[in-house]
C-alpha positions in Angstrom: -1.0 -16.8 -1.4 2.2 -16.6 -2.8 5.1 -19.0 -1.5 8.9 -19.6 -2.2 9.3 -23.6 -1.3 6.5 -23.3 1.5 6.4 -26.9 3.7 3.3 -29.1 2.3 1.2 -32.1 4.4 0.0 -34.1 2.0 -3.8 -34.6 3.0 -3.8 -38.9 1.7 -1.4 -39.9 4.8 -0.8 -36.3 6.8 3.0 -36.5 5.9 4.7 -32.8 6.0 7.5 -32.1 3.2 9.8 -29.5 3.7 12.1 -28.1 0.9 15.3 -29.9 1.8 13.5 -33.1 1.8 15.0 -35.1 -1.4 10.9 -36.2 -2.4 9.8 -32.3 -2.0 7.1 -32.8 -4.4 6.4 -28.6 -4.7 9.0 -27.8 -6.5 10.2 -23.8 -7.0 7.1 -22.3 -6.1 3.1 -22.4 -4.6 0.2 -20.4 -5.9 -2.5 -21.1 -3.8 -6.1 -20.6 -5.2 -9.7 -20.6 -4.1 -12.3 -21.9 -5.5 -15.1 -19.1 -6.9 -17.8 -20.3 -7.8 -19.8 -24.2 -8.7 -18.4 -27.7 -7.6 -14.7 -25.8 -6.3 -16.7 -22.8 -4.7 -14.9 -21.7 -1.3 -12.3 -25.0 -1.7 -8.9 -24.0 -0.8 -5.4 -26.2 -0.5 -4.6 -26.9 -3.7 -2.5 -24.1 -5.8 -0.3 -23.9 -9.0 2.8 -25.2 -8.6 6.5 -26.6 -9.6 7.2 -30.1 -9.4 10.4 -32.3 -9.0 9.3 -34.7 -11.8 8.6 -32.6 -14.6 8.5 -35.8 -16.9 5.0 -36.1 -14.8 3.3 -32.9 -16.1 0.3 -33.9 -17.8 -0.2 -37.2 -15.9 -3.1 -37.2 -13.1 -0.3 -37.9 -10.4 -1.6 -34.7 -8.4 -3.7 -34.0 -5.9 -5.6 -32.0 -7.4 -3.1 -29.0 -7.9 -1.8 -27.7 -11.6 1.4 -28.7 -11.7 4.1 -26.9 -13.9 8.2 -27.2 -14.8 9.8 -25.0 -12.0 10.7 -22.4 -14.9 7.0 -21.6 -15.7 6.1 -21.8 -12.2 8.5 -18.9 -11.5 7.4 -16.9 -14.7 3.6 -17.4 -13.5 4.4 -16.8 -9.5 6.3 -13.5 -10.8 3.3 -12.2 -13.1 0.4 -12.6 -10.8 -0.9 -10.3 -8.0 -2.3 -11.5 -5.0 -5.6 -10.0 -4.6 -5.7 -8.4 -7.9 -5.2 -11.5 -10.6 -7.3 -13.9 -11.2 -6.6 -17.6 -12.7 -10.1 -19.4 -14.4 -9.5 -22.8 -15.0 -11.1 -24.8 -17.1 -11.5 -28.1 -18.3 
């Protein structure tokens, strides 16, 4: 699903941030995918997404989520379609 600044629990230590929190790590926006098909098939919970610390794009400081500056996230969030886009990612 789609999501403006949705709450988040990370799953390491089960700790909910909300949007107003000053350590939000979601930033502008959520995409949340689903895993298709091989090692990811039916995996949900992570997503595309914005990010307070944009110098930490390209870093693996995730949790397993692709994280972008909120400006892109917003571009991204704005061209896809739930339920009719689809997002392949590859390594």
């Amino acid at each position: 699903g789609k999501l403006e600044k949705p709450p988040w629990k990370n799953p390491v230590d089960g700790r909910t941030y909300y949007p107003e929190d000053p350590d939000y790590p979601l930033g502008s926006r959520w995409i949340g995918l689903e895993g298709l098909e091989g090692a990811a098939k039916d995996r949900v919970g992570f997503a595309i997404h914005g990010t307070k610390d944009p110098e930490q794009i390209g870093t693996a400081d995730s949790q397993g989520c692709i994280r972008l500056d909120n400006g892109n996230a917003i571009l991204v969030y704005n061209l896809l379609e739930p339920g009719f886009s689809t997002v392949e990612v590859v390594e």
